[in-house]
N, C-alpha and C positions, 0 to 999 in steps of 0.2 A: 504494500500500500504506500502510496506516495503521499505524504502530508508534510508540508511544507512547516516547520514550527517557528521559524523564522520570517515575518514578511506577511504574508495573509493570512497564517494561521496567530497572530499574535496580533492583527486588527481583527479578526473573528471575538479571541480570546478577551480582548476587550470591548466589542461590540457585545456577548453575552453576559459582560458585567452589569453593563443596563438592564439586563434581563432578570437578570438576580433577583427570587425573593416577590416577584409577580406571578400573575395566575400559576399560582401555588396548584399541581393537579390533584388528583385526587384519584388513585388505584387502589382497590382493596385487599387485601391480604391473599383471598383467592384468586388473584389474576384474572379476574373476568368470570370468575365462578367455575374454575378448575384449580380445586385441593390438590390435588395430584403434583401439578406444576409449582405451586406454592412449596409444595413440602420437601421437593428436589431443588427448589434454590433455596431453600432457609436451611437445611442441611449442609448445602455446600455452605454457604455464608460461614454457618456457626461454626463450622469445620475450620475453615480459613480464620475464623475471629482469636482464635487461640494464635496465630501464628501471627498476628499483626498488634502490635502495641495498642495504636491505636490510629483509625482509617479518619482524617479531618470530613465530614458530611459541610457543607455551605448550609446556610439558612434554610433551604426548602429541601425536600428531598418530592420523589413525585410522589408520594401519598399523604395523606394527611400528617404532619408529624407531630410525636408524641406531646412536645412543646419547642416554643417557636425558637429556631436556631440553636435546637438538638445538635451535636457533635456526637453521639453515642453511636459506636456501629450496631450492638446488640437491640435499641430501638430503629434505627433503623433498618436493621434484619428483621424487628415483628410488622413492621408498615409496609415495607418495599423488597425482598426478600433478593430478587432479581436485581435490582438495583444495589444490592448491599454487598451480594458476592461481585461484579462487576469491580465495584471501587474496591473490594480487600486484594481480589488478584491484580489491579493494577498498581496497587499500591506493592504489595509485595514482587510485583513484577522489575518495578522500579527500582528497587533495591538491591536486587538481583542483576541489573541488566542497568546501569546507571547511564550509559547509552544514550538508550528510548528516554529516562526518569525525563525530559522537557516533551516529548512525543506524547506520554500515558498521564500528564500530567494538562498538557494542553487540550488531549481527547476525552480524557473522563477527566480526572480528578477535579478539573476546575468546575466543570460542569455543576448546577443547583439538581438537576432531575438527568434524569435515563433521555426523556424527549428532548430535551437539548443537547447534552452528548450528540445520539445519534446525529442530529438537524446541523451538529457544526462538521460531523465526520463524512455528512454525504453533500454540504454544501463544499467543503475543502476537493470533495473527489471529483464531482459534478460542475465545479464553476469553469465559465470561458468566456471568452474578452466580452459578451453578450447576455449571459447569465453571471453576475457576479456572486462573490460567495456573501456576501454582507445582504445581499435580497435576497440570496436562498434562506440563507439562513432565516428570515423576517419570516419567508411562504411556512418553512416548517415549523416554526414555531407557533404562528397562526393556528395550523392545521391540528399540530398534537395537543397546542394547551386545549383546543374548542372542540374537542371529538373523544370523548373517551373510551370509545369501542375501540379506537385506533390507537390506544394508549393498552389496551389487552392488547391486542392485536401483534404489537411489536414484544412485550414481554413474552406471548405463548409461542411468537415466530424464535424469538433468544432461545425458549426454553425445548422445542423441534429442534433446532441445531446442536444442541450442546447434548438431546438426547441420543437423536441420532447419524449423529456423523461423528465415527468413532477417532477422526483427525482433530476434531475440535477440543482441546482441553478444559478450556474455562469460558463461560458465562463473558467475559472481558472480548473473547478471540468472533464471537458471534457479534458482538455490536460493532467491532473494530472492521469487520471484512464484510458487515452484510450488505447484501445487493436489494436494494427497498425497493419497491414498487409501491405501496401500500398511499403514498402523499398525493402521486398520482390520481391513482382511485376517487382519494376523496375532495382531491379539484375539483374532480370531474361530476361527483356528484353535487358538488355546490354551485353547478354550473358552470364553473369556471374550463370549459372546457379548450380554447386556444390555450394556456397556459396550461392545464393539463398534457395538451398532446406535445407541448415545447418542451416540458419537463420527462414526459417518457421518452422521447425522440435523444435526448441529453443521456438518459439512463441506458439506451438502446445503445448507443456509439462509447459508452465509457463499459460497460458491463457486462455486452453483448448478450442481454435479455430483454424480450421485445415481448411487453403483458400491454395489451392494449387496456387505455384507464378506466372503460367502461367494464374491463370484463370483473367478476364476481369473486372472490376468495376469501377462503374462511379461514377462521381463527388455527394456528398452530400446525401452517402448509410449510411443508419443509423442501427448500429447491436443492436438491445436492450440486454443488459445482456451479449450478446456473448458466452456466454457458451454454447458449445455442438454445435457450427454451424459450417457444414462440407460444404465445395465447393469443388466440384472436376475439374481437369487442364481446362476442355474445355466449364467451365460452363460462362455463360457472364449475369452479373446483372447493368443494366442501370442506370442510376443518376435519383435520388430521392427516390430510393428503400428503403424501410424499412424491412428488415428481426428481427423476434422475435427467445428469444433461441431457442435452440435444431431444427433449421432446416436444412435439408439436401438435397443438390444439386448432384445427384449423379447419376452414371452410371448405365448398369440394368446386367453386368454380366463381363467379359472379352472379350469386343469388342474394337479397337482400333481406334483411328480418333475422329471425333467432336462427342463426347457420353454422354453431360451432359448437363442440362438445361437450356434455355435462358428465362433469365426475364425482363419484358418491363419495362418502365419510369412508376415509380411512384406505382409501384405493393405493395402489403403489403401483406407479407407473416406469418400466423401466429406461434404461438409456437409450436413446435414439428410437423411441416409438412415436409413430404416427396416426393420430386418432383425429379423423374426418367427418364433418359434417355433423347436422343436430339430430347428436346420438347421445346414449346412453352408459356410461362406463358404472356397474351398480359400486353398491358400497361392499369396500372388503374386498374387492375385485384386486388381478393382477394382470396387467399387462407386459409381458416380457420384452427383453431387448430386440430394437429392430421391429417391431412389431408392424404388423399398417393393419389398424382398426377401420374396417366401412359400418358394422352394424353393432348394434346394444349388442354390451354383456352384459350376462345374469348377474347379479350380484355375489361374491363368496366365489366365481369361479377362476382361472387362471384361461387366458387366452395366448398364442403366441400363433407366430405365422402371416405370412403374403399371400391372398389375407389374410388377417385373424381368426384364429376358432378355438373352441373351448378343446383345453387338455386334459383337463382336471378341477377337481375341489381347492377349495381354500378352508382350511382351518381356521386362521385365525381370526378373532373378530376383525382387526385394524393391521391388518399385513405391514400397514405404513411404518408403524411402530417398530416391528419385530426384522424390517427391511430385507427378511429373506425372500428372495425373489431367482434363485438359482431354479431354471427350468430342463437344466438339460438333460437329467435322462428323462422326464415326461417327453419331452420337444423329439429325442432321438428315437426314442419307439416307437411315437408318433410315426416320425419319420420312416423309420422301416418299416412297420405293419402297411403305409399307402405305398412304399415300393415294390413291399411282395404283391402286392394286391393290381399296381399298374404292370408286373413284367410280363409278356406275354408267355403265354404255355408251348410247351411245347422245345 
């Protein structure tokens, strides 16, 4: 990651000092109303809270704090759980690596909330002589302090990556590298849509992930790698989703209205599949690598293949979760039962 700490990132860094201590957010302990996620970042925190003296918190933290310009990481770990392991691994990262300590200090530590961190970490990625980072950073602060679903939204995104991307170590490595689409979205739903499409078109050339800001995503979709993954306007992927690179949601020609694919809770989609037109992927579904989908899958079943077809069952309720998605000896028996079946006799 390229962040400049010197020069724009230290007019950022004191452009969010104005910000300090304002629309104070407000997340609750559940993350949006998933305990689950909550109890695997206050775990980590508390984990990490023994090995850190003590982690300085600014005035606000993003949930409500215990009282006003709180320093305690331990209160901060019962309000913001996610946000508390964040600043103890950058903090002790710092320490460790005195390096980055002006890099992890200028990306979190300074930071009052989780939603300004991010807003200054993808205005720094995202600014160009057209889009400056001092306005982005203004668009996203806008967006996270006035939306609180999109305040879950980015905790349960942190808390998909740090569960399953076994590359990811800390809670800190998911805010520092994530590829957001999420600001977009909710441009676009405020109608702001020219600045919506200028802002994906920006994310599209820096990240090479092209989610169109109309289309739909739910809480705690997990992009592996992100690279090459194409959603188009009217596509809608449900919460828990795991998409692997290079997959694509896409339409089947120039037809206009709802023309792109809907994927159910908890589906796992793998690398380089292509799922066409307004179709049906159920939930708990598996689509393998390479795949090209034309019609619904059933829900709970595993599909692979040019086209696609069912191979098999799915076990588990949320495949996304469990990211097993190895089809090959289904896929190769497959394979050989239609080859004895097409040789001719004789």
């Amino acid at each position: 990651m390229e962040l400049q700490v010197e020069g724009n990132s230290r007019v950022l860094e004191n452009h969010s000092e104005t910000k300090r201590g304002q629309n104070v957010c407000s997340t609750p302990l559940e993350i949006g109303g998933n305990e689950a996620a909550a109890a695997a970042a206050k775990a980590s925190a508390t984990e990490l809270k023994s090995r850190v003296n003590s982690v300085t918190a600014p005035p606000c933290s993003s949930a409500e704090p215990p009282g006003k310009g709180s320093k305690d990481l331990g209160e901060l770990i019962s309000t913001d759980p996610v946000w508390a392991a964040m600043r103890a691994e950058a903090r002790l990262e710092a320490e460790k690596e005195p390096l980055l300590s002006s890099f992890l200090y200028a990306s979190i530590l300074s930071h009052s909330c989780l939603e300004r961190a991010l807003g200054f970490v993808l205005a720094n990625r995202l600014q160009n002589p057209t889009l400056l980072a001092t306005q982005l950073m203004d668009i996203f602060d806008d967006v996270f302090m006035n939306d609180k679903g999109l305040r879950h939204s980015i905790r349960l995104d942190a808390q998909a990556v740090k569960d399953r991307d076994p590359s990811c170590r800390s809670y800190s490595w998911a805010l520092l590298y994530l590829k957001s689409y999420r600001v977009a979205h909710a441009l676009w739903n405020r109608g702001r849509k020219v600045l919506a499409l200028a802002l994906q078109s920006r994310i599209s050339e820096v990240f090479a992930v092209d989610i169109h800001p109309a289309a739909r995503l739910g809480k705690g979709i997990f992009l592996d790698h992100a690279t090459g993954v194409v959603i188009g306007e009217t596509a809608v992927v449900e919460k828990k989703v795991s998409l692997m690179q290079g997959v694509t949601l896409g339409g089947t020609g120039k037809e206009t209205g709802d023309r792109h694919p809907k994927i159910g809770r908890g589906a796992l989609i793998g690398a380089g599949a292509t799922i066409l037109g307004n179709i049906r992927v159920g939930e708990g579904a598996i689509v393998t690598a390479g795949s090209l989908v034309l019609k619904n899958v059933p829900p709970h079943c595993m599909v692979a293949g040019i086209p696609a077809r069912v191979i098999g069952p799915v076990k588990e309720k949320d495949p996304s979760l469990t990211m097993k998605h190895d089809a090959t000896k289904e896929f190769c028996e497959l394979m050989a039962v239609d080859s004895l079946q097409k040789r001719p006799s004789g």
